[in-house]
C-alpha distance (Angstrom), angle and dihedral (degrees) to the residues before:
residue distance angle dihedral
X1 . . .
X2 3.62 . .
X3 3.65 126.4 .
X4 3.91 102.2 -123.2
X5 3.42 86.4 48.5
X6 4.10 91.1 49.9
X7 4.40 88.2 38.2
X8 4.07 87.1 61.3
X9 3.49 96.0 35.6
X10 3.51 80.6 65.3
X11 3.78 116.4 38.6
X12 4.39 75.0 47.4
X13 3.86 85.2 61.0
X14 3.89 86.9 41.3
X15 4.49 87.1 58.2
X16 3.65 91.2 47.3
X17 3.45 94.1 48.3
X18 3.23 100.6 53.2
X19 3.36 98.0 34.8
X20 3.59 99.5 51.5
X21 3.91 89.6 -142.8
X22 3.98 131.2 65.6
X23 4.20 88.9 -139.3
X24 3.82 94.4 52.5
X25 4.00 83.4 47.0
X26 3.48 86.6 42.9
X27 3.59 95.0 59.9
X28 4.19 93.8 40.7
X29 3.42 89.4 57.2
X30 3.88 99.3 40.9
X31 3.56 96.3 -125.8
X32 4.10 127.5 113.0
X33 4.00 113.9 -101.9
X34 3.45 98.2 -109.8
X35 3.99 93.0 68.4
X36 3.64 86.9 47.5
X37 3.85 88.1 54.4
X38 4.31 94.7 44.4
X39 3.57 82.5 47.5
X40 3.93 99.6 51.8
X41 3.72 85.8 38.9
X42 4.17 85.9 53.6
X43 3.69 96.4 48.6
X44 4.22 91.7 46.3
X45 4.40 82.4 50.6
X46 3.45 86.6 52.8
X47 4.05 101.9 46.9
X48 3.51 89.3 37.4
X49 3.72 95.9 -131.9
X50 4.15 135.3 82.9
X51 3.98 113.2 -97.2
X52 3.81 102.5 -173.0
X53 4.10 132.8 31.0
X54 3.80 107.3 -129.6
X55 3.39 133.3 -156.7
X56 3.80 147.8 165.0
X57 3.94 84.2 -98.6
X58 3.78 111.1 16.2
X59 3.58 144.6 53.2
X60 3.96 122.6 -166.5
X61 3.83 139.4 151.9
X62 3.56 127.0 -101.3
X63 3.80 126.6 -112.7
X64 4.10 79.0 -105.4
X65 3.64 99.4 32.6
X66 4.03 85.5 54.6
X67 4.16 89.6 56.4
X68 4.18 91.8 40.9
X69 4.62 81.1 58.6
X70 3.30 96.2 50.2
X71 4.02 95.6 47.4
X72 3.93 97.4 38.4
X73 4.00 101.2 36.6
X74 3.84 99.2 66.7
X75 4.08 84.5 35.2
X76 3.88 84.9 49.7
X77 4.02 89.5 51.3
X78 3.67 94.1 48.6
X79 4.09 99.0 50.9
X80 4.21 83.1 47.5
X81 3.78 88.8 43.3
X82 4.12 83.2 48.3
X83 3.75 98.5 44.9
X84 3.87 90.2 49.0
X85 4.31 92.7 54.7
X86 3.81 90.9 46.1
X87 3.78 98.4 47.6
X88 3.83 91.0 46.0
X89 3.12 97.8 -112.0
X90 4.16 95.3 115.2
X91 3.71 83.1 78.8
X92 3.40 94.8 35.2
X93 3.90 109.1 49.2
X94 4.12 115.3 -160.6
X95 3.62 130.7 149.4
X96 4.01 125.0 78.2
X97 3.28 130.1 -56.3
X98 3.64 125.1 -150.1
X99 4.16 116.4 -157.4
X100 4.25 132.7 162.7
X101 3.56 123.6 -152.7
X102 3.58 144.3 175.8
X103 4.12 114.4 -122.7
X104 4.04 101.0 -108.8
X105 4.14 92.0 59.3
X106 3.39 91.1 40.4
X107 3.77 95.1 56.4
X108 3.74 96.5 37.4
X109 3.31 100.0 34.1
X110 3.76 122.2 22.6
X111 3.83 104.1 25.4
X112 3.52 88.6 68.7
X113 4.03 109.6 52.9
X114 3.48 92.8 40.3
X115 3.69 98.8 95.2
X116 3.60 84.3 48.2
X117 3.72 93.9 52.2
X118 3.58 95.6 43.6
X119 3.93 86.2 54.6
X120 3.90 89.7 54.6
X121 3.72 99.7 47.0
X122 3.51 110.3 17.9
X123 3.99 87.3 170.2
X124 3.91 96.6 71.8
X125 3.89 112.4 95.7
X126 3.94 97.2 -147.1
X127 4.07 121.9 -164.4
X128 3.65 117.6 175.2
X129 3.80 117.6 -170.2
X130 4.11 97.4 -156.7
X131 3.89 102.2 -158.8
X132 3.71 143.9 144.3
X133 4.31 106.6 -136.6
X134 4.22 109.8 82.8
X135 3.54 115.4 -99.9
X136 3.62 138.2 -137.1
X137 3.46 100.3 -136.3
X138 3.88 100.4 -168.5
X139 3.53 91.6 42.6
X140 3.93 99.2 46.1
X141 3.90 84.0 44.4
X142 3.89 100.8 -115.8
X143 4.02 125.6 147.0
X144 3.57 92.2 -134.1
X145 3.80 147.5 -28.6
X146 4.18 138.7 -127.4
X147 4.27 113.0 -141.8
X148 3.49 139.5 146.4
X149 3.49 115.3 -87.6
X150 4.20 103.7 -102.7
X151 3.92 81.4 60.2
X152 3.76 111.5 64.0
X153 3.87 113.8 95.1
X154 3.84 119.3 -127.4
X155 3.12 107.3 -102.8
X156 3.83 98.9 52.2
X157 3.95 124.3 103.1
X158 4.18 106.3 -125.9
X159 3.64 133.1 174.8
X160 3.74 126.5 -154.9
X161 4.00 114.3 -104.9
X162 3.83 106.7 164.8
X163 4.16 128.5 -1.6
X164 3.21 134.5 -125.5
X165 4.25 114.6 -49.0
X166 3.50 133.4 -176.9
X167 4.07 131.3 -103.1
X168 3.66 118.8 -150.5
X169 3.75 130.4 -170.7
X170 3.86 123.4 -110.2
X171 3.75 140.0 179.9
X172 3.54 136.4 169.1
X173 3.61 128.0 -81.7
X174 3.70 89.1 -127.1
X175 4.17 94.6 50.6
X176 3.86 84.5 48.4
X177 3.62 97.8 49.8
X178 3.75 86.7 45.9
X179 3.60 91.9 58.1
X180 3.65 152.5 36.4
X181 3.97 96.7 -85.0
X182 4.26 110.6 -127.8
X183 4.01 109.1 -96.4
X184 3.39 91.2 -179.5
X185 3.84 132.8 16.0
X186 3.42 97.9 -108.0
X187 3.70 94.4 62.3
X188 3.80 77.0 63.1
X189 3.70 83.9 87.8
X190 3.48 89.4 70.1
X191 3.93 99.1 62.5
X192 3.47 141.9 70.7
X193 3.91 115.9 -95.3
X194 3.72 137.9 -156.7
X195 3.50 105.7 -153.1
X196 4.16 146.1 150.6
X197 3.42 136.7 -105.3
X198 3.28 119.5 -126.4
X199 4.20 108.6 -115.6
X200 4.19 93.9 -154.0
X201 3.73 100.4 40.2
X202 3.72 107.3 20.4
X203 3.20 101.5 -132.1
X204 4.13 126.8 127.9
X205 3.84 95.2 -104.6
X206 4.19 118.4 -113.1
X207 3.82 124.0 -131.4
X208 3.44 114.8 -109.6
X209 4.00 93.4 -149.1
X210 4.09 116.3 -162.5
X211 3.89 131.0 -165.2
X212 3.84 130.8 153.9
X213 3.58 96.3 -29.0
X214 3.19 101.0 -49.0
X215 4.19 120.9 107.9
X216 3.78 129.5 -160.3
X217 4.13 128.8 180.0
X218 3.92 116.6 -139.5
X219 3.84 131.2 -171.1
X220 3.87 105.6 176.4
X221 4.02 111.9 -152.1
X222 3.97 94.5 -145.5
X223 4.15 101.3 73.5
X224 3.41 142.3 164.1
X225 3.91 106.8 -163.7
X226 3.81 120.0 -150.7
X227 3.95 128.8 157.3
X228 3.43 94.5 -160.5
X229 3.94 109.5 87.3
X230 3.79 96.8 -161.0
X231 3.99 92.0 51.7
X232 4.01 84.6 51.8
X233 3.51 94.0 60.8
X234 3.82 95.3 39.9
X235 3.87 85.2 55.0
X236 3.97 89.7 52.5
X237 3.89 89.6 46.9
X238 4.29 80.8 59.4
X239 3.24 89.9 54.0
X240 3.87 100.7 -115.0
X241 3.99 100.3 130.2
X242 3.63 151.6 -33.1
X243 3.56 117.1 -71.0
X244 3.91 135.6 -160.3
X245 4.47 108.3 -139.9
X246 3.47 130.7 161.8
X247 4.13 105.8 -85.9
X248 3.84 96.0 -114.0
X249 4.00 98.7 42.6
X250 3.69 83.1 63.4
X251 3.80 106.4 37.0
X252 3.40 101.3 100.8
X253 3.92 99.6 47.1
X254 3.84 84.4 47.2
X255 4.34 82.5 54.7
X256 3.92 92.3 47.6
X257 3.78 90.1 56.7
X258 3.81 93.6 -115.8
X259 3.41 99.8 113.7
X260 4.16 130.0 31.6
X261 3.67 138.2 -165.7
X262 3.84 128.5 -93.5
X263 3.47 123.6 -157.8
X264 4.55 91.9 -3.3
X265 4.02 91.3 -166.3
X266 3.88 93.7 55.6
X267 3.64 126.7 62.6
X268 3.65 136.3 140.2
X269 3.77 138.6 -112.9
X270 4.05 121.0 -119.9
X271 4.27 113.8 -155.9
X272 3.72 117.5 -121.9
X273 3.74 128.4 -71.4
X274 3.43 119.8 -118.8
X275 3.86 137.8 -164.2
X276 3.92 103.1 -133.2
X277 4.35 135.7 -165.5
X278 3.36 126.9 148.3
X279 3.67 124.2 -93.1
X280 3.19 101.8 -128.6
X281 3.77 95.9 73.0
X282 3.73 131.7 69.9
X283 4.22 106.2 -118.0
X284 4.05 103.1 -103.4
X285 4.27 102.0 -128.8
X286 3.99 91.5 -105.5
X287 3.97 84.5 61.8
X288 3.83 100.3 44.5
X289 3.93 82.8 45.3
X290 3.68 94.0 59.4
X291 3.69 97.6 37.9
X292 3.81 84.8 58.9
X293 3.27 94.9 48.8
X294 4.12 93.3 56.6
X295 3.08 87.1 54.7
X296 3.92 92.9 58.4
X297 3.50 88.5 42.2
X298 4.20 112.2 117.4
């Protein structure tokens, strides 16, 4: 048996695994499925012992193929982690780098250095899938994610990239003029919304409204549900509701005149956003690169 043949054996294991599916793996690893499945098969020859239940519909570890992950995946990390320092590349990141987002960080937040990070490690391969639904990041095969902080499961690693900031409500000048303008936020109840639905319960999500102490909870009846928080805000810019964005993705609109503020004294409070991976692996050097550089970020 030789080595190479017993390293990629493994980290082929490690796809599957994590995966939960030898095409997905398949298509991490840039190889067709059926060398993923010879491979498997190889590996299980060479234990002696089946590592995964197959059928027609499902793929799922074995009571011993669940104990063989959790010894060889961190031990998998650490010879890639090795193999990066000796050939340089530690100080040199390159190779991809897979993140998930929701739309607010990404426009405040991301959009913004990467130009500069491309510039300072042109060998990292970036893709960012910017969407609104929570992610398994193992099992969707991404490096690492960015969320607020109520989002991030337990048993994830995350480190702090911007505190807590304030969302205020907005509608067009047109939709006010239109209208009786909300005094209060219960006359919110009265107007038409555009608002999210929540991805883990279902449920269009309330506004948690705050002013001088005081807190009130409001689920308006009349709403236009979107995930996406840029197409929100293009919808309040047409005039078709009042919408609740973070303060600064929505300054300059608010500057230009083409969007106003409802209610001015109430707004509400969004949690910290995290950088997220889980903590079972060791960070590849194109990940601890760009954590460093949020942190540099102004």
């Amino acid at each position: 048996m030789r080595l190479r043949d017993s390293l990629e054996g493994v980290a082929v294991f490690v796809a599957a695994a994590e995966a939960c599916s030898f095409s997905e793996a398949a298509r991490r690893l840039g190889v067709s499925p059926s060398a993923v499945s010879q491979a498997i098969s190889a590996l299980e020859a060479r234990l002696g012992t089946p590592l995964f239940r197959r059928s027609t519909r499902s793929l799922s570890l074995t009571d011993v193929g669940n104990d063989y992950l959790r010894t060889v995946a961190p031990a998998l990390a650490q010879v890639k982690q090795a193999a990066e320092v000796a050939s340089g590349r530690g100080g040199r990141p390159t190779g991809p780098l897979r993140l998930t987002m929701p739309r607010a960080p990404f426009d405040l937040l991301i959009a913004p250095m990467l130009g500069a990070f491309q510039d300072n490690y042109p060998g990292v391969n970036l893709e960012i899938a910017v969407e609104a639904r929570l992610v398994d990041i193992v099992k969707d095969g991404y490096d690492a994610g960015l969320r607020y902080g109520n989002c991030i499961d337990k048993d994830m690693v995350a480190t702090l990239v911007a505190p807590k900031s304030e969302a205020i409500l907005v509608a067009s000048p047109g939709y006010l003029r239109a209208r009786s303008a909300p005094v209060t936020p219960a006359d919110l109840l009265d107007h038409r919304v555009i608002a999210c639905r929540s991805q883990g319960t279902g449920l269009v999500i309330p506004w948690t409204l705050r002013s001088a102490g005081k807190t009130v909870q409001i689920a308006p009846p009349l709403a236009t549900i979107l995930h996406d928080l840029a197409s929100q805000i293009e919808l309040a810019v047409r005039g078709l509701g009042i919408v609740s964005a973070p303060a600064a993705m929505v300054a300059d609109l608010l500057a230009a005149g083409q969007l106003a503020r409802v209610l001015p004294a109430w707004s509400s409070q969004m949690e910290e956003l995290y950088l997220y991976f889980p903590n079972r692996r060791q960070q590849s050097a194109a990940l601890r690169a760009f954590i460093e550089f949020l942190r540099r970020a102004p």
